[in-house]
C-alpha positions in Angstrom: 0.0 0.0 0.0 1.2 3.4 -1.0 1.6 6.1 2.0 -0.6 9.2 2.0 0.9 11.7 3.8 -0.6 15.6 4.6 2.5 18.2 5.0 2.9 21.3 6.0 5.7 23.4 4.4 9.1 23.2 6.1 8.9 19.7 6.7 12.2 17.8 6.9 11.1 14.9 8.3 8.6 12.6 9.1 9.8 10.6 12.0 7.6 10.0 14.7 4.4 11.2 12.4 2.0 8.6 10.7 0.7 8.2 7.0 -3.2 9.9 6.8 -4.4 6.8 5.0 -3.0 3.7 3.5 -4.3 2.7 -0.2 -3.0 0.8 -3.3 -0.6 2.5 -5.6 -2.8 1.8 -8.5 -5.7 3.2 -7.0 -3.4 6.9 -5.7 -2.6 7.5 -9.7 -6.4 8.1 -10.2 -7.9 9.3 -6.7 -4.7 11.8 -6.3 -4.5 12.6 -10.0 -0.7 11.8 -10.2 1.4 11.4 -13.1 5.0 10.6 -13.6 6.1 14.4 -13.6 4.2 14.4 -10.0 7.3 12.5 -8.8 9.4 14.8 -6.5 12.5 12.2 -4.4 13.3 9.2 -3.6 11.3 7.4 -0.6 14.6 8.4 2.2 14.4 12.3 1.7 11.4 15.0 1.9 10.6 16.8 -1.1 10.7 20.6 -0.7 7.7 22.1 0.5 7.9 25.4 -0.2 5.3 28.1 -1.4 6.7 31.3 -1.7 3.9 32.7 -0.2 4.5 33.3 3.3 0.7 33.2 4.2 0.2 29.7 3.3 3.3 28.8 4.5 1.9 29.3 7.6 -1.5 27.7 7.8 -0.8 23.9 8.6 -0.9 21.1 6.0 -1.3 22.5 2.5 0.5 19.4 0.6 -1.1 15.7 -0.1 2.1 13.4 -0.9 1.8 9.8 -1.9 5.2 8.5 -1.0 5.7 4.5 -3.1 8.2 1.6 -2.1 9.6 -0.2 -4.5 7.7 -3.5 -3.5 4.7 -2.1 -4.2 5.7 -0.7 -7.9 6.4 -4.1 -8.2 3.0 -5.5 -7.8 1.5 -2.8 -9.0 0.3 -3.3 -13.2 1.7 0.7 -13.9 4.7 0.4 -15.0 8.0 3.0 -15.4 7.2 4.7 -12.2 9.5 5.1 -9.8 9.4 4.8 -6.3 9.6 7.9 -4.2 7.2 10.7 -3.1 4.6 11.8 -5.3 3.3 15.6 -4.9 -0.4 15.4 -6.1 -1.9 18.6 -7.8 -4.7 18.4 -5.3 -5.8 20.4 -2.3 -5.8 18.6 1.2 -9.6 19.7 1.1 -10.1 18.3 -2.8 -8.1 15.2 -1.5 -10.5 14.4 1.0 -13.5 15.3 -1.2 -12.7 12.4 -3.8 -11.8 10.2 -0.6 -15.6 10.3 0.7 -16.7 9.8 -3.0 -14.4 6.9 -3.8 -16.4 4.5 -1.7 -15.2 1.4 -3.5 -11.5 2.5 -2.6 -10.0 0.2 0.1 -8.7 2.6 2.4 -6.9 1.9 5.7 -7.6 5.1 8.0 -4.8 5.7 10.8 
């Protein structure tokens, strides 16, 4: 199961935090709207979440990341995508819109 993961900007690290939900790779492409080009670093770094825009920077999670293992690539039928973290063109609040609507999704909520 691919991680999905709610940042806030200036986040270098996720230790000691959890994923926001757990679901299949296959199903994050389409729910999150991610492409290849959505690919930001591999899996053992944080992207940079920056805004340039010093009001959002402050206001709490503004980014939805879906962050991939390799083992799940693997079983996964996309292919030529690479693990890592994944910055979806979504809002948080968009995000969790499709989530509710997506009823046949198999989500695991933390």
């Amino acid at each position: 199961m691919a991680e999905i993961w709610y940042l806030n900007t200036g986040t270098d690290s996720v230790e000691g935090k959890m994923p926001n939900y757990r679901v299949s790779f296959n199903e994050c492409v389409e729910i999150f709207e991610l492409t290849e080009e959505c690919w930001r670093c591999k899996s053992g770094q944080i992207p940079e979440l920056t805004t340039g825009n010093p009001i959002i920077d402050e206001s709490g999670y503004v980014y939805v990341l879906v962050k991939v293992m390799s083992k799940e690539l693997k079983s996964s039928s996309l292919k030529g995508w690479k693990a890592g973290w994944y910055m979806s063109p979504l809002t948080v609040i968009n995000a969790e819109k499709k989530l509710q609507i997506r009823q046949r999704a198999t989500i695991e909520i933390e």
